[in-house]
C-alpha positions as CSV (number, residue, x, y, z in Angstrom):
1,X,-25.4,60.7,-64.7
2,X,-22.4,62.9,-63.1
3,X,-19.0,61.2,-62.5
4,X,-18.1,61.3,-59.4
5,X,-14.0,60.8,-58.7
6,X,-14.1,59.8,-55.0
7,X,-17.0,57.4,-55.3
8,X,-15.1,54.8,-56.4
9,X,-12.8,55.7,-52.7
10,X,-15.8,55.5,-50.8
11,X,-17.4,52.1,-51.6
12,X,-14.1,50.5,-51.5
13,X,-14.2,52.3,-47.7
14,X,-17.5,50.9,-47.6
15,X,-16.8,47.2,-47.8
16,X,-13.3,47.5,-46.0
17,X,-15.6,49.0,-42.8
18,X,-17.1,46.1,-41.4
19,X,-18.9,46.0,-37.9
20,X,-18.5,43.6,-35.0
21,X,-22.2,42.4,-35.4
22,X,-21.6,41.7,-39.2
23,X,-18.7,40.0,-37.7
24,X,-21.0,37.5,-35.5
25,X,-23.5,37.2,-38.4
26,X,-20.7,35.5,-40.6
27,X,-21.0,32.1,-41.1
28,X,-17.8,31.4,-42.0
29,X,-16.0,33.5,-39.4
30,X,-15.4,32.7,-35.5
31,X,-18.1,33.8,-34.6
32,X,-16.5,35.5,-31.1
33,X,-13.7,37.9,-30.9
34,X,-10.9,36.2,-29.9
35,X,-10.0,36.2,-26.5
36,X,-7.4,37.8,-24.4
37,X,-4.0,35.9,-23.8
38,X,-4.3,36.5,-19.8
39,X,-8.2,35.0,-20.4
40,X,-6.2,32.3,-21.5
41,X,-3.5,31.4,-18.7
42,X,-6.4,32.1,-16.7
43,X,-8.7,29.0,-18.3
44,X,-6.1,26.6,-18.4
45,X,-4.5,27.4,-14.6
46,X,-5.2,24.5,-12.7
47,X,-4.1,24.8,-8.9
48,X,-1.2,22.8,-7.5
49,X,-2.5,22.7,-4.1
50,X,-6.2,20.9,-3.8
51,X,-8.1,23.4,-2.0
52,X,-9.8,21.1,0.7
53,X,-6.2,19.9,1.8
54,X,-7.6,17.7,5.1
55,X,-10.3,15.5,2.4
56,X,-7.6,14.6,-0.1
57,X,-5.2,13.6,2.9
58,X,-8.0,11.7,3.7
59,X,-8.5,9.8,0.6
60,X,-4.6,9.7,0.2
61,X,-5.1,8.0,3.3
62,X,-7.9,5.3,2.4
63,X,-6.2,4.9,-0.5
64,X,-3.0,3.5,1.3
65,X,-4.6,1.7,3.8
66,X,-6.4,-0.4,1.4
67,X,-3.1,-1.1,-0.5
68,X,-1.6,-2.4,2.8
69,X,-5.1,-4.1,3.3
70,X,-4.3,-6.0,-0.4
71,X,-0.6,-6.7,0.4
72,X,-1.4,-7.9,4.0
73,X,-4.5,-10.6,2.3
74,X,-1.7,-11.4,-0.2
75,X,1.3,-12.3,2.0
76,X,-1.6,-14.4,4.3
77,X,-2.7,-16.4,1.2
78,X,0.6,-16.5,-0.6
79,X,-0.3,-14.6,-4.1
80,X,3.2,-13.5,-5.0
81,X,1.3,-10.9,-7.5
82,X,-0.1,-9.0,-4.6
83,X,2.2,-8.7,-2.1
84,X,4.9,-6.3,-1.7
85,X,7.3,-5.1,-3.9
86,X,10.2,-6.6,-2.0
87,X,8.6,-10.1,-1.3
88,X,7.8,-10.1,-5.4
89,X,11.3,-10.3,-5.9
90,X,12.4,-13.9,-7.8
91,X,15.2,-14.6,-5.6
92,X,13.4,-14.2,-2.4
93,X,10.5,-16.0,-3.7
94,X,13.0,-19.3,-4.4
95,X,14.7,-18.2,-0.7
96,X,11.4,-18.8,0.6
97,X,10.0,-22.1,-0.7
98,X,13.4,-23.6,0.3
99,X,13.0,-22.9,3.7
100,X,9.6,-23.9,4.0
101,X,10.4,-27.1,2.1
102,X,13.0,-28.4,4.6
103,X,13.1,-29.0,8.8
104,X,15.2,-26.4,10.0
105,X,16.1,-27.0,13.5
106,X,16.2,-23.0,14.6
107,X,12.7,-22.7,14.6
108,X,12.0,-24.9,17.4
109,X,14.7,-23.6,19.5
110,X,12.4,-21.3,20.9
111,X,10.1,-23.7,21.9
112,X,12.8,-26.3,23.3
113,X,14.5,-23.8,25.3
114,X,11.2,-22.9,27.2
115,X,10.4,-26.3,27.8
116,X,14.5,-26.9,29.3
117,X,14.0,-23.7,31.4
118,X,10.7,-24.7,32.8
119,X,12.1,-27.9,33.5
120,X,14.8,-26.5,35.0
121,X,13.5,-24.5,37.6
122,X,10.9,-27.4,38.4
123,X,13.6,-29.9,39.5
124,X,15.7,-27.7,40.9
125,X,14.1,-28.2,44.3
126,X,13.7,-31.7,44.1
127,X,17.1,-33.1,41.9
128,X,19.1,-29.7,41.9
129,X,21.8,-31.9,40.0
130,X,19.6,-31.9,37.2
131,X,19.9,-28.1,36.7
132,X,24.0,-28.1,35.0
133,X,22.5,-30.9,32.2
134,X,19.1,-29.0,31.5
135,X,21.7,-25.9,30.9
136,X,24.1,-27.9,28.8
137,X,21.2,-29.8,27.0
138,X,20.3,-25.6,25.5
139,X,22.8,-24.9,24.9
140,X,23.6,-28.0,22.8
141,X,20.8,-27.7,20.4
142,X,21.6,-23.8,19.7
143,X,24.9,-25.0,18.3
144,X,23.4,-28.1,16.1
145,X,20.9,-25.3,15.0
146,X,23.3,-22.4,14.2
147,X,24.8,-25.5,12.4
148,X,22.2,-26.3,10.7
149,X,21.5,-23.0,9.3
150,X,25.3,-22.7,8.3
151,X,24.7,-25.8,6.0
152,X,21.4,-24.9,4.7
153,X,23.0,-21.3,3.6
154,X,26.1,-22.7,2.2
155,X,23.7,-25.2,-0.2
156,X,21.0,-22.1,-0.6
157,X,23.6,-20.0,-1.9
158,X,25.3,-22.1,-4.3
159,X,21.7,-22.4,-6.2
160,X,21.0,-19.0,-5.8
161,X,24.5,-18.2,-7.7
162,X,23.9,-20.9,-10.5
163,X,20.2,-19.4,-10.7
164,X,20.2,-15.8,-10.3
165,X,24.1,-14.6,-10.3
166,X,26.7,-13.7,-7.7
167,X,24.5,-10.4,-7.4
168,X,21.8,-12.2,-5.5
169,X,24.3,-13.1,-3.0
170,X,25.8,-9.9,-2.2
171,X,26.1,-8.0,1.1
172,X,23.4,-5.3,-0.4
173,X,20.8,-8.0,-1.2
174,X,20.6,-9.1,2.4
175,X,19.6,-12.6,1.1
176,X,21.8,-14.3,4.0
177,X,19.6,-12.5,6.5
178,X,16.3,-12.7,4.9
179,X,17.0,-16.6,4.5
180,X,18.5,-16.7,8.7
181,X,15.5,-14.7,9.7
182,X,12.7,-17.1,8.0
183,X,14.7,-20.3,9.0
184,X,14.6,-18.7,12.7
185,X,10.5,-18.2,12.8
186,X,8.0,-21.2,13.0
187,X,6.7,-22.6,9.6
188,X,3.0,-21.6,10.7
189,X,4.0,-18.2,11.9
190,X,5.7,-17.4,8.7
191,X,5.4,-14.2,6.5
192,X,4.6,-14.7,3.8
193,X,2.7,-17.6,4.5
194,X,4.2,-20.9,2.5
195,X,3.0,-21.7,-0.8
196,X,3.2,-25.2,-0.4
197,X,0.8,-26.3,2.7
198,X,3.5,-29.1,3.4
199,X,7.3,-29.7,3.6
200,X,9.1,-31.7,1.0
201,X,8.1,-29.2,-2.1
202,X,11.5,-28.0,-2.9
203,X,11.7,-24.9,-5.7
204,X,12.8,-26.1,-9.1
């Protein structure tokens, strides 16, 4: 047997010369050439913009209006857990189960004053006199209930302070008008709807 000097060259160019199919057949390889880096971007790209823009304002859509739906149920049946963010808020809540615990004389005023003006112009053909009392009469019970609502803020505040803090009470929290504007609106017409079906339940 001749001795060759470059064999020993060419079987070590042999093994280091391997070809893509022997590359597949290798168990313990990949098994797929790796892929290209803009391949890449390109698989995990996902678009910003849906492409069907007028469905998915549509569901957006849906999707709100069953919220509201939910929120709107909630305020009518008085879950607190389900009604808007705003009317979840603690204070409020205790702002409104004191109003609805207590006779508040603004919320009939409506009412009164439509009966005194329908009065009014029915005697005033027959006992014109009558007309200057009827007048007076309104305008008597508007005081006694912007009265009334003076003294049921100054008591609602002072537990709202020893409850919650001064913060609750501030001219940013609008609690003074949230509590004027529920005292103002008839108990039965009231949103959120009472907790308590009757007067008397005061918050603890």
């Amino acid at each position: 047997m001749t001795w060759n000097p470059f064999k020993r060259g060419a079987d070590e160019d042999a093994q280091v010369q391997i070809t893509p199919t022997e590359l597949d057949d290798n168990p313990t390889g990949k098994g797929r050439p790796t892929p290209k880096r803009k391949q890449v971007e390109a698989e995990n790209l996902r678009p910003i913009v849906p492409k069907d823009r007028k469905a998915s304002r549509k569901v957006e859509r849906d999707k709100m209006r069953e919220k509201q739906n939910e929120e709107y149920d909630a305020m009518r049946n008085g879950d607190v857990r389900h009604m808007p963010m705003a009317e979840r808020i603690p204070a409020r809540v205790y702002i409104r189960d004191y109003i609805d615990a207590r006779w508040n004389l603004a919320e009939f005023f409506i009412p009164v004053a439509f009966v005194i003006l329908l009065g009014s112009m029915a005697v005033t053909a027959f006992y014109p006199q009558l007309s200057m009392p009827l007048l007076i009469l309104m305008y008597a019970y508007l005081i006694a209930a912007v009265i009334d609502i003076a003294l049921m803020w100054r008591k609602l505040k002072a537990k709202l302070v020893e409850k919650y803090g001064e913060g609750v009470v501030s001219k940013g929290s609008r609690s003074a008008t949230y509590a004027w504007s529920r005292a103002l609106q008839l108990r039965r017409w009231r949103m959120p709807r009472p907790r308590s079906p009757k007067r008397g339940n005061w918050p603890k």
